[in-house]
PDB file of N, CA, C and O in Angstrom:
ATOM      1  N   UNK A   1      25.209 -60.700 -90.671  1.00  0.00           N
ATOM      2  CA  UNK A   1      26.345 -61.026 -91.499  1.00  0.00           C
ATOM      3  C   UNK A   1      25.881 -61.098 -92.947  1.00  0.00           C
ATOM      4  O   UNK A   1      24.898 -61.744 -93.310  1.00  0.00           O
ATOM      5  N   UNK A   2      26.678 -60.374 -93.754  1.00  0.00           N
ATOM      6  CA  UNK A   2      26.405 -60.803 -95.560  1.00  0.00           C
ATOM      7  C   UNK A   2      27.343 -60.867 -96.295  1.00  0.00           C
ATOM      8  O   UNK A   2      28.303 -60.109 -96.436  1.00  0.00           O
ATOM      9  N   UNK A   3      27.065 -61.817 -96.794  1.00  0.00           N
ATOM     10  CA  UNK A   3      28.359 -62.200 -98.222  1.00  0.00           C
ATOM     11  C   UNK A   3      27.662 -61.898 -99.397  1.00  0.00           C
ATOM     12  O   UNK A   3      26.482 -61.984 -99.738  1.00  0.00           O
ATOM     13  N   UNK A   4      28.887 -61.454-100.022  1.00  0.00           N
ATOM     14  CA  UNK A   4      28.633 -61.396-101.780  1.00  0.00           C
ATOM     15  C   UNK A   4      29.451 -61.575-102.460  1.00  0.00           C
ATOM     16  O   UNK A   4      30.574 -61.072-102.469  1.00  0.00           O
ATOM     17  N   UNK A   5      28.791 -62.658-103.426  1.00  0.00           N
ATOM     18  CA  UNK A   5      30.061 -63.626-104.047  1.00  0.00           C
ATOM     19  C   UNK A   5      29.975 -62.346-105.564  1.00  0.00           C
ATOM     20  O   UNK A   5      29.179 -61.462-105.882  1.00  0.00           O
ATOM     21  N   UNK A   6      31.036 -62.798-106.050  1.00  0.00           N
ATOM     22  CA  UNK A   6      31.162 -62.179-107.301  1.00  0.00           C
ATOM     23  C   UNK A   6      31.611 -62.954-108.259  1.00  0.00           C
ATOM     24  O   UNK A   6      32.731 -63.416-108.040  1.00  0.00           O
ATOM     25  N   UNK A   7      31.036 -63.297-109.400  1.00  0.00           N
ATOM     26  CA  UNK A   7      31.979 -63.792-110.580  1.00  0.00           C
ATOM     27  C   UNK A   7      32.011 -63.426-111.859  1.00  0.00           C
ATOM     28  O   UNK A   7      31.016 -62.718-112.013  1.00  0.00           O
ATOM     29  N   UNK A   8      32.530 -63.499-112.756  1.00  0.00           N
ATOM     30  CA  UNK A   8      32.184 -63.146-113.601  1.00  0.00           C
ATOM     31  C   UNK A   8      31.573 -64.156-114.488  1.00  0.00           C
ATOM     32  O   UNK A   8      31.782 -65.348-114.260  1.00  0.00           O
ATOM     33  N   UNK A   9      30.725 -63.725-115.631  1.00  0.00           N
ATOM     34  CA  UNK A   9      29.978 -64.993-116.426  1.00  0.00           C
ATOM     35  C   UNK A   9      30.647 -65.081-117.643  1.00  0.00           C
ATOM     36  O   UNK A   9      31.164 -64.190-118.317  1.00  0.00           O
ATOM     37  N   UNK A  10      30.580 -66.077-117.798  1.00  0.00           N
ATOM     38  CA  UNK A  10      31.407 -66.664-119.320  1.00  0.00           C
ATOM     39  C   UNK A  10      30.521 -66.026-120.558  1.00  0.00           C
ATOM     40  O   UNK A  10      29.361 -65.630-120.451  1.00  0.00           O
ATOM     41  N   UNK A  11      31.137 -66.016-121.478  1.00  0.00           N
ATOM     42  CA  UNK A  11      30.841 -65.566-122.549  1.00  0.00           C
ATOM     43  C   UNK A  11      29.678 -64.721-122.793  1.00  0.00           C
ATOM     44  O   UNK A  11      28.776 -64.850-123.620  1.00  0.00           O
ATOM     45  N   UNK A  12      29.912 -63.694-121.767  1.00  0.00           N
ATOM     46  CA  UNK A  12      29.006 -62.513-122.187  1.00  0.00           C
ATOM     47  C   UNK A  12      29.534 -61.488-121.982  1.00  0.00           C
ATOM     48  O   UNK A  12      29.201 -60.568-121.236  1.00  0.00           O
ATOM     49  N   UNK A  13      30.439 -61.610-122.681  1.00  0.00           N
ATOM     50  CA  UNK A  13      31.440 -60.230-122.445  1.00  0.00           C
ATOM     51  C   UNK A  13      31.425 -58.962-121.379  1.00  0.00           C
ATOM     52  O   UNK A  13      30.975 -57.827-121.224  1.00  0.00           O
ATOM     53  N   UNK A  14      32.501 -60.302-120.561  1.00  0.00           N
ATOM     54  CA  UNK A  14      32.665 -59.719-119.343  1.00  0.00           C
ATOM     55  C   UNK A  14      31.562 -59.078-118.142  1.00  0.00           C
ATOM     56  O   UNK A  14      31.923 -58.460-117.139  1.00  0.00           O
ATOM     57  N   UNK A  15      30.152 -59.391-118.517  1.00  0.00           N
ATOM     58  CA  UNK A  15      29.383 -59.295-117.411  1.00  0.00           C
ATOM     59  C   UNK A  15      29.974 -59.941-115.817  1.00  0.00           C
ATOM     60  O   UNK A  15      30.684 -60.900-115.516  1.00  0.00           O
ATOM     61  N   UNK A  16      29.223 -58.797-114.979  1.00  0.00           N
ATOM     62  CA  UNK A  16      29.782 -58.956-113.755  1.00  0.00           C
ATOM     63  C   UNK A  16      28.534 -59.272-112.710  1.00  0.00           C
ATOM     64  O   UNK A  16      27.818 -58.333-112.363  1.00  0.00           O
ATOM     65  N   UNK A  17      28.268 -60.707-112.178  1.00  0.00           N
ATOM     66  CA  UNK A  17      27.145 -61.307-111.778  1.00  0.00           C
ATOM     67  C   UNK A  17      27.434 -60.976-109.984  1.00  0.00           C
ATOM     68  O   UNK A  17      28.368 -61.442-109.332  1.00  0.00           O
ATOM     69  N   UNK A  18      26.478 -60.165-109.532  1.00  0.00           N
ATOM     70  CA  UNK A  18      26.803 -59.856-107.936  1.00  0.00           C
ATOM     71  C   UNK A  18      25.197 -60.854-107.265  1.00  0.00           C
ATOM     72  O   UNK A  18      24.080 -60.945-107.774  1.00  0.00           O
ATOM     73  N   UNK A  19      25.689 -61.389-106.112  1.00  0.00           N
ATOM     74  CA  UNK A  19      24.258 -61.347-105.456  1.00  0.00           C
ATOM     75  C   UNK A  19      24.704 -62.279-103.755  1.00  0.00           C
ATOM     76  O   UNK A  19      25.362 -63.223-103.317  1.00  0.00           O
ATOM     77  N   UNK A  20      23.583 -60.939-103.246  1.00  0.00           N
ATOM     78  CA  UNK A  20      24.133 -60.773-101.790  1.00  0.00           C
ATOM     79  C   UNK A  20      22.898 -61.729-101.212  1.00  0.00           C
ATOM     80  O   UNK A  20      21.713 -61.578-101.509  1.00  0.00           O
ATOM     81  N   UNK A  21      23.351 -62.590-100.458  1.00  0.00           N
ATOM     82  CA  UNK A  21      22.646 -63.559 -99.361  1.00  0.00           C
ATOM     83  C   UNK A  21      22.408 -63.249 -97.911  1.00  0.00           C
ATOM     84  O   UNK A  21      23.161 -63.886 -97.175  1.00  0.00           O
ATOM     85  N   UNK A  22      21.742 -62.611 -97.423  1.00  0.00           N
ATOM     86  CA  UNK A  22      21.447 -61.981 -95.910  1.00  0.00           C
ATOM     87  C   UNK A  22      21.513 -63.559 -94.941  1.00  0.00           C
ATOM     88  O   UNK A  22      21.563 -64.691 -95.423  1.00  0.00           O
ATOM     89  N   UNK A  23      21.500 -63.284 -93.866  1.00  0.00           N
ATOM     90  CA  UNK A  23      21.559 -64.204 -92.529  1.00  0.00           C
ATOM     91  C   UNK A  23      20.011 -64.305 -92.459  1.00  0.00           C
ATOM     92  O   UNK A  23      19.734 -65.364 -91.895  1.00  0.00           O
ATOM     93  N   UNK A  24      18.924 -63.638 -92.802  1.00  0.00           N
ATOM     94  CA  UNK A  24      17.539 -63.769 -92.719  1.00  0.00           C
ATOM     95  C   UNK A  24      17.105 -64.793 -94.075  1.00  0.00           C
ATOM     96  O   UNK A  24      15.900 -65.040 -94.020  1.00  0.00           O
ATOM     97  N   UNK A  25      17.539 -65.208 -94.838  1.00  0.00           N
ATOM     98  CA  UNK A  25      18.032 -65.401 -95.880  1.00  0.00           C
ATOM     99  C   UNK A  25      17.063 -65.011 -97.663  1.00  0.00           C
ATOM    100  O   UNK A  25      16.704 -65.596 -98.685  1.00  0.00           O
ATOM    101  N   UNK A  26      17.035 -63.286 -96.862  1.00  0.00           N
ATOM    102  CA  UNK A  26      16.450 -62.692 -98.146  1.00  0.00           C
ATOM    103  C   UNK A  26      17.554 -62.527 -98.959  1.00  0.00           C
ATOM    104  O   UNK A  26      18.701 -62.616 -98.519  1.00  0.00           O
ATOM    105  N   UNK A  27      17.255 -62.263-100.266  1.00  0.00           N
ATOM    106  CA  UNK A  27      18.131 -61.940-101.685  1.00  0.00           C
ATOM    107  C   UNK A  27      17.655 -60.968-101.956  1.00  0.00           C
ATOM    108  O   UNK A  27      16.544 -60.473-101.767  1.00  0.00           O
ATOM    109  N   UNK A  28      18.636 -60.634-102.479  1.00  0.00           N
ATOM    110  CA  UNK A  28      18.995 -59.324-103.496  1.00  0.00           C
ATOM    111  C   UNK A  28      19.336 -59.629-104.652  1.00  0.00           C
ATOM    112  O   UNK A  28      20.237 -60.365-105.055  1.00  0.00           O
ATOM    113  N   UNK A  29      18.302 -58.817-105.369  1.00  0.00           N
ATOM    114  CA  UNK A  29      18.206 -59.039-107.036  1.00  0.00           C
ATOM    115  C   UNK A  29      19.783 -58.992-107.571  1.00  0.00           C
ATOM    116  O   UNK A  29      20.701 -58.564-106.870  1.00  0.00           O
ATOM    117  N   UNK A  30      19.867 -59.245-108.245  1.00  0.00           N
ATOM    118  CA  UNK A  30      21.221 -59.652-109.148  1.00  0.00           C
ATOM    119  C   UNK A  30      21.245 -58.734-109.984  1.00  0.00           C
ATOM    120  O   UNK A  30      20.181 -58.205-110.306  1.00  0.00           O
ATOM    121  N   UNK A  31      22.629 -58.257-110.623  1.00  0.00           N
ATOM    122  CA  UNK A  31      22.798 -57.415-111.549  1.00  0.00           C
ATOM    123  C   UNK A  31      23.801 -57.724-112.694  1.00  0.00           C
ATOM    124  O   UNK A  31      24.959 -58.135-112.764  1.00  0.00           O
ATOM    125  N   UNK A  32      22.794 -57.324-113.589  1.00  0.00           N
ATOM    126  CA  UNK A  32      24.381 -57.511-114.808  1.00  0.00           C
ATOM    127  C   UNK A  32      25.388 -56.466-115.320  1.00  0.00           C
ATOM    128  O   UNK A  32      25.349 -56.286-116.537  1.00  0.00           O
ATOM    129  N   UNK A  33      26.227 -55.788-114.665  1.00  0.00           N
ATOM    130  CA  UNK A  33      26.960 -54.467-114.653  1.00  0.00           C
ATOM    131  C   UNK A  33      27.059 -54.718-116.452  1.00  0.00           C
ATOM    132  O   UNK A  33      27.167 -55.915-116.719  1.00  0.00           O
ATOM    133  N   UNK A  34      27.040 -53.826-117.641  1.00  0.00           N
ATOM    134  CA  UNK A  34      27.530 -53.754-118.777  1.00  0.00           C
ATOM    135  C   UNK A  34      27.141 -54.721-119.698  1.00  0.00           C
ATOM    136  O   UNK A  34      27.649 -55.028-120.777  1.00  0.00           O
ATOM    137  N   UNK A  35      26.117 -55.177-119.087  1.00  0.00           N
ATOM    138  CA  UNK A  35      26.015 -56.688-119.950  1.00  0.00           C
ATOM    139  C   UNK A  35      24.541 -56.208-121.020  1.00  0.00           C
ATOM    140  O   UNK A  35      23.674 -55.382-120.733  1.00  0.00           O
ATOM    141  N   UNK A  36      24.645 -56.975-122.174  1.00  0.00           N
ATOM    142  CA  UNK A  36      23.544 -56.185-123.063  1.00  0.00           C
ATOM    143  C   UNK A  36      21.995 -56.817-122.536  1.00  0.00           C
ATOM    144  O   UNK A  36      20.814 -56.531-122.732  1.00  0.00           O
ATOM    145  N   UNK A  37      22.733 -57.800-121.787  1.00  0.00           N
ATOM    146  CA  UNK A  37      20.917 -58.901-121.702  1.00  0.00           C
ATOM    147  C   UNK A  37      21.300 -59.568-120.519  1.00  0.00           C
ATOM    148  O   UNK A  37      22.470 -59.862-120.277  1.00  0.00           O
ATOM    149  N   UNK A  38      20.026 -59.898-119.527  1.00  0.00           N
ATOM    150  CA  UNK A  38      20.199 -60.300-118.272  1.00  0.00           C
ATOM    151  C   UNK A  38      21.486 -61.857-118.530  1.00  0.00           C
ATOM    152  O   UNK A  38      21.457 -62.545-119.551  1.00  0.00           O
ATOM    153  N   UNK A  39      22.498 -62.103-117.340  1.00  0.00           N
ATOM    154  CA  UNK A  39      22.953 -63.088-117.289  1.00  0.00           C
ATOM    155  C   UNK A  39      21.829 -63.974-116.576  1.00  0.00           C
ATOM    156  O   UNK A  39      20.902 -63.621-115.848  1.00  0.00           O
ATOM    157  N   UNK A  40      22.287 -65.478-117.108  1.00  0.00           N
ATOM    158  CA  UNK A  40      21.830 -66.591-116.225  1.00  0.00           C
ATOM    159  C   UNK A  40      22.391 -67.599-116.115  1.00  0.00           C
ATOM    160  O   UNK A  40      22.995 -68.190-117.010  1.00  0.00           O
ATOM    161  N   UNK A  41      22.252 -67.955-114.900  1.00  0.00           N
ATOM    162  CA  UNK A  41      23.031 -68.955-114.219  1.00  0.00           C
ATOM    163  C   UNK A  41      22.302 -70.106-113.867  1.00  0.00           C
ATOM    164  O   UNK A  41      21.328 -70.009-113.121  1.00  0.00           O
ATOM    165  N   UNK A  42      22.803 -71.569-114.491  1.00  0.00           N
ATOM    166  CA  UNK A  42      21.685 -72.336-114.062  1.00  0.00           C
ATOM    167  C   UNK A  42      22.611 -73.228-113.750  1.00  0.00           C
ATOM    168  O   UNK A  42      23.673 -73.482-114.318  1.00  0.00           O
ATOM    169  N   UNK A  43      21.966 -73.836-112.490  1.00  0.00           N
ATOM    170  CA  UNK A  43      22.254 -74.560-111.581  1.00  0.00           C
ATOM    171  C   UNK A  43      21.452 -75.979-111.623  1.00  0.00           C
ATOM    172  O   UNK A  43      20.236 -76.030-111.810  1.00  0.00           O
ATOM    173  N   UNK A  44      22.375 -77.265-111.402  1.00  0.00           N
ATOM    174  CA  UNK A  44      21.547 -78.304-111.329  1.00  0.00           C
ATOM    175  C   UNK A  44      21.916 -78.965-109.805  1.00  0.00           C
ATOM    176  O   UNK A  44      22.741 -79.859-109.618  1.00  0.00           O
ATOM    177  N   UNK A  45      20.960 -78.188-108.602  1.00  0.00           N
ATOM    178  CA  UNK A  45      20.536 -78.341-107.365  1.00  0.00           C
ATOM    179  C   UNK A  45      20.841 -79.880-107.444  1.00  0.00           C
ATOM    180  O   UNK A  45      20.495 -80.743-108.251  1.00  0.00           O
ATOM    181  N   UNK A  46      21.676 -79.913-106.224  1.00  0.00           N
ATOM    182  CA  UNK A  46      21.455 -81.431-105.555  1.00  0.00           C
ATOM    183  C   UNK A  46      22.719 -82.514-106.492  1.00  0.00           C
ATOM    184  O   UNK A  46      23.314 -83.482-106.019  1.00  0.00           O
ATOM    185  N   UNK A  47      22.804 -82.130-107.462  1.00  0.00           N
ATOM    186  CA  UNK A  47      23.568 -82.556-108.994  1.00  0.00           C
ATOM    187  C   UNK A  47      24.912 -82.087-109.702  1.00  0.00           C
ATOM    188  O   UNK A  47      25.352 -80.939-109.642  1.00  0.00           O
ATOM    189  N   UNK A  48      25.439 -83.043-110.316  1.00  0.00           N
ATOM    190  CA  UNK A  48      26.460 -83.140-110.880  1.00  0.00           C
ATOM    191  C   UNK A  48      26.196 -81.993-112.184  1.00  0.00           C
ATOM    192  O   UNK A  48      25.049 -81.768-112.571  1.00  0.00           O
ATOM    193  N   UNK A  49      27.355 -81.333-112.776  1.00  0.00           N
ATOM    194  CA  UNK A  49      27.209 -80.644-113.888  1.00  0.00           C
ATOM    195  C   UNK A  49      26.644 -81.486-115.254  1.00  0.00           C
ATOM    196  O   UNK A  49      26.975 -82.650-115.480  1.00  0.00           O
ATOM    197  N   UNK A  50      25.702 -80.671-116.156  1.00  0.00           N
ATOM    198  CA  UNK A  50      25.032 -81.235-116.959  1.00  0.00           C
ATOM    199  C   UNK A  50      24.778 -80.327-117.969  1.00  0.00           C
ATOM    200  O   UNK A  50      24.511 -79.201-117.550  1.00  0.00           O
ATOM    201  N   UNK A  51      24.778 -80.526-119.708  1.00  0.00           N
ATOM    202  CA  UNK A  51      24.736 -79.765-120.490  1.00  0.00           C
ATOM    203  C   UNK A  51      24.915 -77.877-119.700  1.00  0.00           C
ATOM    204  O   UNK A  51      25.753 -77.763-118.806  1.00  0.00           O
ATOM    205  N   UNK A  52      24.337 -76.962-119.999  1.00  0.00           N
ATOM    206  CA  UNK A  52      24.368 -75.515-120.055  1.00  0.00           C
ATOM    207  C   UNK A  52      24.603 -75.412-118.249  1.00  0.00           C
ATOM    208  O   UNK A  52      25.067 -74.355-117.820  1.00  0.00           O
ATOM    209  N   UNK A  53      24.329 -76.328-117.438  1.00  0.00           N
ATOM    210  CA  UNK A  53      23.953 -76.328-116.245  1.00  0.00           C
ATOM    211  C   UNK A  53      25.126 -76.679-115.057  1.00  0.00           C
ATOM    212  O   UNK A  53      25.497 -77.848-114.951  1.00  0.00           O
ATOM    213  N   UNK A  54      25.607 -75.797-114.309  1.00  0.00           N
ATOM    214  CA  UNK A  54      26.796 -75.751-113.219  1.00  0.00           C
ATOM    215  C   UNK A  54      26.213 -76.683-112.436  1.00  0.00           C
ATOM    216  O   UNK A  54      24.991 -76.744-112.302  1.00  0.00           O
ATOM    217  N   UNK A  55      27.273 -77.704-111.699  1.00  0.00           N
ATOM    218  CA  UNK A  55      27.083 -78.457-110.525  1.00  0.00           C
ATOM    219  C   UNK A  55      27.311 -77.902-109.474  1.00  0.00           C
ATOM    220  O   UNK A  55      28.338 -77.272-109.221  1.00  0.00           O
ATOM    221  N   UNK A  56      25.903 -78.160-108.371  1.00  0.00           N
ATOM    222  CA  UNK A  56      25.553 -77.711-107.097  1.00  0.00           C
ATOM    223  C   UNK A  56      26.927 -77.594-106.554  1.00  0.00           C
ATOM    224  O   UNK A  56      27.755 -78.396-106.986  1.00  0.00           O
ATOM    225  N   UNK A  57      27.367 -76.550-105.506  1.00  0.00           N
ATOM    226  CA  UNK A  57      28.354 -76.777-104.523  1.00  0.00           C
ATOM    227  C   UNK A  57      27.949 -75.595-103.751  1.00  0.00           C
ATOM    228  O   UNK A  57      26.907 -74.961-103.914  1.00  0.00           O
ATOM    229  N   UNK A  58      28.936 -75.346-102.837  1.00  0.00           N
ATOM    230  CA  UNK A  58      28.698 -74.848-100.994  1.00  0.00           C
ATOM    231  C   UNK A  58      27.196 -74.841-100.985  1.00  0.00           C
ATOM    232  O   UNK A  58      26.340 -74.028-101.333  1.00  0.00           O
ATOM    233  N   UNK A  59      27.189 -76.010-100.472  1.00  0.00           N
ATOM    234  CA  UNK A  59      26.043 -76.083 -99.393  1.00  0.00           C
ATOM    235  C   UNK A  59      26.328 -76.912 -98.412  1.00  0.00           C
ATOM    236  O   UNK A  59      27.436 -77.405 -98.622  1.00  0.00           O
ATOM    237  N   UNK A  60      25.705 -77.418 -97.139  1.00  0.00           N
ATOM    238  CA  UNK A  60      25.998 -77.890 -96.322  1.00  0.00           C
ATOM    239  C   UNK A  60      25.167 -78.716 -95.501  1.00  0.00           C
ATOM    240  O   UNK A  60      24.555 -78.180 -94.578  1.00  0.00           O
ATOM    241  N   UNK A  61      25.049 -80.068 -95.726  1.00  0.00           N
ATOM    242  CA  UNK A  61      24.384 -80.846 -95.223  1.00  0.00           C
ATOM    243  C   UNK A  61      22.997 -81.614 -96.767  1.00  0.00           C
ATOM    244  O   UNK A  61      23.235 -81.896 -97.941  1.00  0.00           O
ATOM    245  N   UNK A  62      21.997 -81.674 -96.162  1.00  0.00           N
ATOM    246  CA  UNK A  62      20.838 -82.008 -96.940  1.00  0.00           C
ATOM    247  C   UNK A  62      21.037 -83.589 -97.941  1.00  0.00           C
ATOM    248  O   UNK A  62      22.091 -84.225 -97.941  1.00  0.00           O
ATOM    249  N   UNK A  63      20.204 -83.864 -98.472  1.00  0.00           N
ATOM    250  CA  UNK A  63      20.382 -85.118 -98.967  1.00  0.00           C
ATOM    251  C   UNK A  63      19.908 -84.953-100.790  1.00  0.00           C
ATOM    252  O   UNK A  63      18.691 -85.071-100.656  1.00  0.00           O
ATOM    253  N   UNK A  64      20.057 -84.823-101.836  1.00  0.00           N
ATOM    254  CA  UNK A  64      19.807 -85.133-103.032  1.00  0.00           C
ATOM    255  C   UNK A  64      18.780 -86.327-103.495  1.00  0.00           C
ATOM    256  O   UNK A  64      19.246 -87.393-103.898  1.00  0.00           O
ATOM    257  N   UNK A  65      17.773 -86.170-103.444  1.00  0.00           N
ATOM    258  CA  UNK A  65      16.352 -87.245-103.937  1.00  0.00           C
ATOM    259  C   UNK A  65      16.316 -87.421-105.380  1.00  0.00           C
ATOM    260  O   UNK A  65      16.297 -86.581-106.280  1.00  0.00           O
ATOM    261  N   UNK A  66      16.312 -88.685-105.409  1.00  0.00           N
ATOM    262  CA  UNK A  66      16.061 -89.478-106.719  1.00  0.00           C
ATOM    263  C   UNK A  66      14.713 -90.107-106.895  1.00  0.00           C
ATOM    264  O   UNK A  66      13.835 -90.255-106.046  1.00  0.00           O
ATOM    265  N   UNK A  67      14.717 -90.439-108.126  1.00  0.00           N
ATOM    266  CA  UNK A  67      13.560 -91.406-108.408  1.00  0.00           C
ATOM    267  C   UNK A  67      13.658 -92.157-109.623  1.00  0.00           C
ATOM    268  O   UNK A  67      14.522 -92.025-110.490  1.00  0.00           O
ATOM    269  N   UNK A  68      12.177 -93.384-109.603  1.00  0.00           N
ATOM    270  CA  UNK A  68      12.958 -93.747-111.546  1.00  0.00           C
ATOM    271  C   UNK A  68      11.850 -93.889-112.162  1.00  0.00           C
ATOM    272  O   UNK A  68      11.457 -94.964-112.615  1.00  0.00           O
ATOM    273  N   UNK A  69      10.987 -92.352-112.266  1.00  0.00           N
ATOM    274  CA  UNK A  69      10.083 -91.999-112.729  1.00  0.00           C
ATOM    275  C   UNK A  69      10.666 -91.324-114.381  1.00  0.00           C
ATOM    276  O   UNK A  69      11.325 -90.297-114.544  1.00  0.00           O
ATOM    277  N   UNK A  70      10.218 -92.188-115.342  1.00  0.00           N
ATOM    278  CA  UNK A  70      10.778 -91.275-116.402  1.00  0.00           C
ATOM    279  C   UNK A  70      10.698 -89.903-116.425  1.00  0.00           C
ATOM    280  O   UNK A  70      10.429 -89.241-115.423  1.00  0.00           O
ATOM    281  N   UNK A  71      10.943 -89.379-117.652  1.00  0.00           N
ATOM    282  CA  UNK A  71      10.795 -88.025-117.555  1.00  0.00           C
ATOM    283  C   UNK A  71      10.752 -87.898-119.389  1.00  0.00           C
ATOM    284  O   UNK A  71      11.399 -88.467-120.268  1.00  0.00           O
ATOM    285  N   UNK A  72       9.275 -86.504-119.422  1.00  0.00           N
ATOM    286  CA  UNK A  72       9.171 -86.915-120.874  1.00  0.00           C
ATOM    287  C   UNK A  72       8.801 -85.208-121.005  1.00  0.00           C
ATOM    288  O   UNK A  72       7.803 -84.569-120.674  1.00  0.00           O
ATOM    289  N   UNK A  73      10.209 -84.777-121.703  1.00  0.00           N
ATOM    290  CA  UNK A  73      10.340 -82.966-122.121  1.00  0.00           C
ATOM    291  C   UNK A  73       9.955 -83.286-123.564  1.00  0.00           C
ATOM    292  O   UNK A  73      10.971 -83.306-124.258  1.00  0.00           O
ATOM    293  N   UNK A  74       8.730 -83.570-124.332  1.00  0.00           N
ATOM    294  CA  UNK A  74       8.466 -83.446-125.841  1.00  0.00           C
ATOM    295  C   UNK A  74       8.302 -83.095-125.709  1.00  0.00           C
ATOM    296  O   UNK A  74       8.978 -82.336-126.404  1.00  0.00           O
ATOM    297  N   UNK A  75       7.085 -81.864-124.632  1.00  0.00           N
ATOM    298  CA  UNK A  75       6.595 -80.954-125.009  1.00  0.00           C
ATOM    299  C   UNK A  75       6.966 -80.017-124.634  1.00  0.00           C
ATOM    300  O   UNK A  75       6.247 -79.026-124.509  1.00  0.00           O
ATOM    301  N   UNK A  76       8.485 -80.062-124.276  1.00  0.00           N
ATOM    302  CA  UNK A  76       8.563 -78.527-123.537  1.00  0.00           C
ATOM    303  C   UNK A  76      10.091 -77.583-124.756  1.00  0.00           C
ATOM    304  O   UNK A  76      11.098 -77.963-125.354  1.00  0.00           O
ATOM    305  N   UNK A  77       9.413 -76.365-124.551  1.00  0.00           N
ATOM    306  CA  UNK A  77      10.475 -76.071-125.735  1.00  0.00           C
ATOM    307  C   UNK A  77      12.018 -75.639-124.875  1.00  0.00           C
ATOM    308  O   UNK A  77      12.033 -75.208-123.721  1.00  0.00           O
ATOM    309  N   UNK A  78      12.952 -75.812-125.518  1.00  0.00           N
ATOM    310  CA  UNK A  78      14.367 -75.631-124.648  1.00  0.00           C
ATOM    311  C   UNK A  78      14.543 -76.338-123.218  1.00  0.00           C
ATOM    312  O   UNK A  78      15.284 -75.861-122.358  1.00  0.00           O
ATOM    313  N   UNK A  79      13.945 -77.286-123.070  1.00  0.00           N
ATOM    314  CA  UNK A  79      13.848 -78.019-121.610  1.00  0.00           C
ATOM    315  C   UNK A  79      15.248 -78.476-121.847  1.00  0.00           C
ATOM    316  O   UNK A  79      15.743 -78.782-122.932  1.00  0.00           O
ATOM    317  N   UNK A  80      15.864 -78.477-120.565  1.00  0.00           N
ATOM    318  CA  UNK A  80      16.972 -78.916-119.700  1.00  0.00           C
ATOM    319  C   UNK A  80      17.355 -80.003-119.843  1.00  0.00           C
ATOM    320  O   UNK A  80      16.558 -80.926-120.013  1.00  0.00           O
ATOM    321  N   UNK A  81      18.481 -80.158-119.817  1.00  0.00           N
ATOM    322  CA  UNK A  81      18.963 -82.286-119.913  1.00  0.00           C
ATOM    323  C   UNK A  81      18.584 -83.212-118.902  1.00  0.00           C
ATOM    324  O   UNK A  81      18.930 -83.090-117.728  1.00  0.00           O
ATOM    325  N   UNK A  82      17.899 -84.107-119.327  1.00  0.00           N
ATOM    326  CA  UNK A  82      16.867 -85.136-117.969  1.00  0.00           C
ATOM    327  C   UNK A  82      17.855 -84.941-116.984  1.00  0.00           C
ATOM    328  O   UNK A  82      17.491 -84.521-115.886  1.00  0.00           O
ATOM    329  N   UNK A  83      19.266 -85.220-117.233  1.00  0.00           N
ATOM    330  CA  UNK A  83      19.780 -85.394-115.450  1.00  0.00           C
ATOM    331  C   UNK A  83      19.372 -84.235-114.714  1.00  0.00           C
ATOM    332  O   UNK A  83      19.123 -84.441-113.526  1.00  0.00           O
ATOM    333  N   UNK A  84      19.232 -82.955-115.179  1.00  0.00           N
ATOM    334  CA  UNK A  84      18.594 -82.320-114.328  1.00  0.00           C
ATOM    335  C   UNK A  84      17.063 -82.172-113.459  1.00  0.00           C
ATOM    336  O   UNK A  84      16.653 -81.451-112.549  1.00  0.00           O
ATOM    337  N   UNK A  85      16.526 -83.222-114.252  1.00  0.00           N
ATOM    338  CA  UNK A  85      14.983 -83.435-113.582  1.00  0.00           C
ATOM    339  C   UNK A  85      15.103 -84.391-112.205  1.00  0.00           C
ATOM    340  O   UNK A  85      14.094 -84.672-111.559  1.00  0.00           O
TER     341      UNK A  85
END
């Protein structure tokens, strides 16, 4: 069995984001039909939506792990909004 979701991505004029999920559960590279520069899609696994970053959904089951270990991005350049760590 394979699905392939399709959507389109926001503000990149009209790029068209495909990617097929096998029952073995290999992937297939993604494509950006017309688009000048790869799309990306970032996801904050396990998590609520956060700055640049879509909130997790269809999945099914599993549990989301926390901790209250700070978290210290000085040194990282363009790092992600802590809720995503």
């Amino acid at each position: 069995m394979r699905r392939e979701y399709r959507r389109r991505a926001r503000n990149l004029g009209g790029a068209l984001l495909a990617v097929a999920l096998a029952v073995t559960g290999a992937v297939a590279p993604p494509s950006a039909a017309g688009a000048a520069g790869p799309a990306v899609l970032s996801v904050n696994a396990g998590g609520s939506a956060s700055g640049a970053f879509v909130a997790d959904a269809y999945f099914t089951g599993g549990t989301a792990a926390t901790h209250a270990n700070p978290i210290d991005v000085s040194g990282v350049s363009a790092a992600a909004p802590v809720d995503v760590y």
